[in-house]
C-alpha positions in Angstrom: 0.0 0.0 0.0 2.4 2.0 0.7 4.2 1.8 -2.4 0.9 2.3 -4.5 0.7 5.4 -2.5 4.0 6.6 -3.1 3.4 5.8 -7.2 0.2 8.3 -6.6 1.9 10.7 -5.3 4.5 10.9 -8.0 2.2 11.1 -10.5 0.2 14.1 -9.3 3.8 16.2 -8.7 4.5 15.3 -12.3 0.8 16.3 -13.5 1.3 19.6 -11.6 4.9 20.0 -12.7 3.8 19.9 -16.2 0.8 22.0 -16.0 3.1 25.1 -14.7 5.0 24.9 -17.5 1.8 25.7 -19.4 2.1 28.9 -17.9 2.6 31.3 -15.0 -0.1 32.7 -12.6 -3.4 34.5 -12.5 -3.7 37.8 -9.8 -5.3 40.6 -9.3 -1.7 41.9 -8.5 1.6 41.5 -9.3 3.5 38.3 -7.8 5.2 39.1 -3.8 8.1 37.8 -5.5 8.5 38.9 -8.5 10.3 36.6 -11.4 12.4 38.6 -13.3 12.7 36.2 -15.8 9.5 35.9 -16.1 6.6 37.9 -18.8 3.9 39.8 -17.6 0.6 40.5 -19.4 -2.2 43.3 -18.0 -5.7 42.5 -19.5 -8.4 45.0 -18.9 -11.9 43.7 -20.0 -14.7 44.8 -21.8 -17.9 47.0 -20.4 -20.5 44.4 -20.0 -18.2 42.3 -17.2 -18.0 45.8 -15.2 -21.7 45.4 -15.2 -22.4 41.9 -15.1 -19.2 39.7 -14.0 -17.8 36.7 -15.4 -19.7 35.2 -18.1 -22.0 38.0 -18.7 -24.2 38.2 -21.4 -25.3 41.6 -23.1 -28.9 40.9 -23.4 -28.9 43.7 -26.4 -26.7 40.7 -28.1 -27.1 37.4 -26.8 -25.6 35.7 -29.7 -22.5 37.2 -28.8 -22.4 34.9 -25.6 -20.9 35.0 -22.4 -17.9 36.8 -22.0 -15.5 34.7 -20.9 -13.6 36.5 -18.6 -12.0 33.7 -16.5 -11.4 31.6 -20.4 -9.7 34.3 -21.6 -7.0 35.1 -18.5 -6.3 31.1 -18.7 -5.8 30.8 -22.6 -3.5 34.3 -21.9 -1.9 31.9 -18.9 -1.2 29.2 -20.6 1.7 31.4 -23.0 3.3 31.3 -20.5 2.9 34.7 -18.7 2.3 35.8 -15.5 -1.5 37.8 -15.8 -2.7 40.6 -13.9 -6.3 41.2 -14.4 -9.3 42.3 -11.9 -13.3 42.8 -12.6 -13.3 47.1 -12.3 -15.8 48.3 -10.2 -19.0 50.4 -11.2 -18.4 53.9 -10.8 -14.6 54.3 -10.4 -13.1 56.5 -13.0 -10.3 55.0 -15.5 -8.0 57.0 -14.2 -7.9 54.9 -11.2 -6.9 52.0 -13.0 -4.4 53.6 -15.1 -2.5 54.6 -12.2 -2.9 51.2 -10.6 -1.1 49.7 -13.4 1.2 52.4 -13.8 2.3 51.8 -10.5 2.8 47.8 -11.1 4.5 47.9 -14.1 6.9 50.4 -12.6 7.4 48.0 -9.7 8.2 45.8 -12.2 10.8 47.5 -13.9 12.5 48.7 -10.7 12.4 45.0 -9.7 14.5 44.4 -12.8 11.6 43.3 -15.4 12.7 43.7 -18.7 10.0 46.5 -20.8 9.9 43.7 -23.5 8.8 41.0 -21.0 5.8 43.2 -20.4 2.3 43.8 -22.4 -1.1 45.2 -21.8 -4.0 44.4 -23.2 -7.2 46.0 -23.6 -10.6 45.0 -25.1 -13.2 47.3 -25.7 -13.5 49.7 -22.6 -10.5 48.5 -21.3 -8.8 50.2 -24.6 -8.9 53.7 -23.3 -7.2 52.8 -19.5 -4.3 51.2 -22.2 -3.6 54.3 -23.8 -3.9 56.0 -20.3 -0.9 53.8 -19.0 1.5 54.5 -22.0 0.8 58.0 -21.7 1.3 58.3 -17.7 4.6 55.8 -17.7 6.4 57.7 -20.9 8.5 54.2 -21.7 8.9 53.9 -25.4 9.5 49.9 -25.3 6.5 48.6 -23.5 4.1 46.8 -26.2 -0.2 47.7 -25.8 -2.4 46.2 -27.7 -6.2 47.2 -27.8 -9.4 45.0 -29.5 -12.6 46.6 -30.9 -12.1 49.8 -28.7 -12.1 52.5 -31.9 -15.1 54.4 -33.1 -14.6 56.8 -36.2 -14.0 60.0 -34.1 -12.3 58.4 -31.1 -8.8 60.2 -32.3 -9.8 63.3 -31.7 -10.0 62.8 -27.7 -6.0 61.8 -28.1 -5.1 64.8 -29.7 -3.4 66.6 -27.1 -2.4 63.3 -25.1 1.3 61.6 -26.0 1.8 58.1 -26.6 5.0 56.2 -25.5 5.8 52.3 -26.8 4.7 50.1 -29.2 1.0 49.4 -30.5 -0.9 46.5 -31.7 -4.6 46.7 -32.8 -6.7 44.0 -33.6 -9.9 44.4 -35.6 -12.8 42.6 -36.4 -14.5 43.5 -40.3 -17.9 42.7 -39.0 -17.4 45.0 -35.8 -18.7 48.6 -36.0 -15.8 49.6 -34.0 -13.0 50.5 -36.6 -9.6 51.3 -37.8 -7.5 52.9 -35.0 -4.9 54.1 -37.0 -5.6 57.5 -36.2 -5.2 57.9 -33.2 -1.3 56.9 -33.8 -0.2 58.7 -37.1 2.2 60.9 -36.4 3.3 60.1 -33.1 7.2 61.0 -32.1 7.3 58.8 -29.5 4.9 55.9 -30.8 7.9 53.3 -32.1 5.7 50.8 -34.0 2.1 51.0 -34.8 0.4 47.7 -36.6 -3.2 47.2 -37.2 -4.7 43.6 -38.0 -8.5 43.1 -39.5 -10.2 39.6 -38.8 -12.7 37.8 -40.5 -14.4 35.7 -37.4 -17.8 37.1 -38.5 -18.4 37.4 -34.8 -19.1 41.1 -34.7 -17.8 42.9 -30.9 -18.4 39.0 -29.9 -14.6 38.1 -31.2 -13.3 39.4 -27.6 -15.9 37.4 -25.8 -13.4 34.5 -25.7 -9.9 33.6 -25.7 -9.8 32.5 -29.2 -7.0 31.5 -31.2 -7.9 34.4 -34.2 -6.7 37.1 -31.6 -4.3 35.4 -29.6 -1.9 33.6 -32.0 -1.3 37.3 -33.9 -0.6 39.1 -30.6 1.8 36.3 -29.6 3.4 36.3 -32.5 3.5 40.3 -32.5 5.2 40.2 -29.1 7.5 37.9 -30.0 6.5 35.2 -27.7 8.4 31.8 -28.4 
């Protein structure tokens, strides 16, 4: 019995040996001890979990589905990064968060962090507290990418605000939110600006999940190997 036991054992240190090499950690913060090996990833969600939670639905669009919130920090997880990601409260002004973050990454970098270990990424509302951080933290090697945030005349609330780092966007054709693109021409201290149009057919629905249409091309954007 006892050596069944000890078999057991050894196989359940092995399963959880090779799930956390699958990836890091989920947390509303940053690690206690921070890795500084190790790649970070801020995700800021979209509107209707502010309102509703995990798995909300927007009853305007139910055939959008849930919103996966807890799917999507795993599948970010599972690249092997460590995720920082919390539900925002009603009421609290972005500004909030974009200091919140500020302050993390920069705990971060003082901790010895490389700037190109770390990315933030937001969908939808979560869009406009991503541009907050690159313009409060003025580093011009940190990589943001934002999802269905743009409407047509969104640039013109970033005209007088500077953008640091490098940008991704990721855009769905069947979305109503558009092209970003104008919110970053002409930007001294914006290093790299890209801009990617899907074809999932899923409308503002393509964030509702961690799906391999948006994930693979940010990975591969960031450089993750």
């Amino acid at each position: 019995m006892k050596k069944a036991a000890a078999q057991v054992f050894f196989v359940l240190i092995f399963i959880a040996c090779a799930r956390n090499t699958s990836g890091q950690t989920i947390g509303t913060s940053i690690p206690a001890k921070v890795d500084v090996n190790g790649k970070y990833l801020f995700y800021l969600h979209g509107a209707v979990v502010t309102e509703l939670g995990d798995n909300a639905i927007n009853q305007s669009v139910p055939e959008w589905g849930p919103y996966e919130y807890s799917n999507i920090l795993d599948s970010l997880r599972k690249q092997g990064f460590y995720v920082i990601s919390e539900i925002r409260k009603k009421g609290i002004d972005d500004s909030v968060y974009v200091n919140k973050i500020s302050k993390q990454i920069d705990s971060l970098l003082r901790a010895g962090v490389k700037a190109e270990k770390i990315l933030v990424l937001g969908a939808s509302s979560g869009w406009n507290i991503t541009l907050g951080v690159s313009s409060k933290l003025r580093n011009e090697i940190l990589k943001y990418v934002i999802m269905g945030g743009c409407w047509k005349n969104d640039y013109k609330y970033y005209l007088n605000t500077e953008l640091y780092g490098h940008f991704l966007s990721i855009i769905e054709a069947s979305d109503p939110h558009g092209t970003c693109y104008l919110i970053f021409e002409k930007r001294g201290h914006v290093k790299s600006y890209m801009e990617i149009k899907l074809h999932t057919g899923l409308s503002h629905g393509f964030i509702y999940k961690g799906r391999k249409e948006w994930i693979e091309p940010i990975m591969k954007w960031f450089g993750n190997d």
